[in-house]
N, C-alpha and C positions, 0 to 999 in steps of 0.2 A: 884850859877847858878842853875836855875830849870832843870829840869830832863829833859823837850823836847827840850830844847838845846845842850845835853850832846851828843857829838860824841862817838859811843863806837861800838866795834866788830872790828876786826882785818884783814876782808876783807874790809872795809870803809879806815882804816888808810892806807891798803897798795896799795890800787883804787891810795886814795889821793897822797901818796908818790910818784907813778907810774905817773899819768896822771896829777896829779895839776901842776898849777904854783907856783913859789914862791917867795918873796920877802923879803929881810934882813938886817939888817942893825947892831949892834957890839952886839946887846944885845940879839933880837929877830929873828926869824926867821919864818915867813907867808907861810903856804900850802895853796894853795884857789884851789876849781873847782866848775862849777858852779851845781847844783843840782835840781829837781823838786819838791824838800819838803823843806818847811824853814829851814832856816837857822840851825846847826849845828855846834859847837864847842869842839874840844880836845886840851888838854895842855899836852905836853911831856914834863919831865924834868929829863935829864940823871944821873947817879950815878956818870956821873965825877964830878957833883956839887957839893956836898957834903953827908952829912947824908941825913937819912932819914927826920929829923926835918926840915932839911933846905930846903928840896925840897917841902917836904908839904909847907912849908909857901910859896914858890916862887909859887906853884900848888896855893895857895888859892887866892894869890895877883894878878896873869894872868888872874883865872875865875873872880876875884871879879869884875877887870878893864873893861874885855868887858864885866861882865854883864850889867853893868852900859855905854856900849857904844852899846848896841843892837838896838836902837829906831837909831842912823845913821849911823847902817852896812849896806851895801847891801843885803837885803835878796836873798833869794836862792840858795846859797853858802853853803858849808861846809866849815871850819875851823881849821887846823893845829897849833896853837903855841907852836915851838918848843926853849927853855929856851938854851941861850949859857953861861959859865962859869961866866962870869959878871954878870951877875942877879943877883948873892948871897948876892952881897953886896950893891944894890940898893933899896933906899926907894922905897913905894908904887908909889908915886907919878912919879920917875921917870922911872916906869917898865910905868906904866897910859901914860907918854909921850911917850918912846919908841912904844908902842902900836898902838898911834895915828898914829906915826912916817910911823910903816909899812903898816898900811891899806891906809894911804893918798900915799904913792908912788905905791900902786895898785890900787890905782881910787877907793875904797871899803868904803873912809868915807864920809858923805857928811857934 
């Protein structure tokens, strides 16, 4: 994911945490609020998941999916994905569907 989509600074996450909505479903978990500068993305993936190996990979497979889903996110938003214990053992393809799964129950994919 390029660099001006990267969500980052710890008063952004905790705004989002605090005031966003969110939307979840077994795998993923969606922080949205909406923003005056495009669009924005961070991926949390907690130490109950496993190592560090396994979270980078979950980390690279969430930025990889919406990188490739930006052209039908709703711009102007910032972005939370937050990784729930089942991720670890999920192909790409099914974190890619989960993904879809929670921006469409927020009205965010077109």
């Amino acid at each position: 994911m390029q660099k001006k989509y990267r969500l980052s600074g710890r008063r952004v996450f905790n705004y989002l945490y605090r005031k966003g909505t969110s939307v979840a479903n077994g795998q993923l978990v969606l922080i949205y609020a909406p923003s005056k500068y495009p669009l924005k993305v961070g991926v949390v993936v907690s130490k109950k998941i496993g190592k560090a190996v396994v979270r980078n990979k979950i980390r690279r497979r969430i930025k990889e999916a919406f990188r490739l889903m930006i052209p039908h996110v709703a711009d102007k938003y910032n972005y939370i994905v937050v990784a729930r214990p089942d991720v670890a053992t999920m192909s790409y393809q099914d974190i890619e569907k989960s993904l879809v799964h929670v921006l469409k129950r927020a009205k965010l994919y077109d």
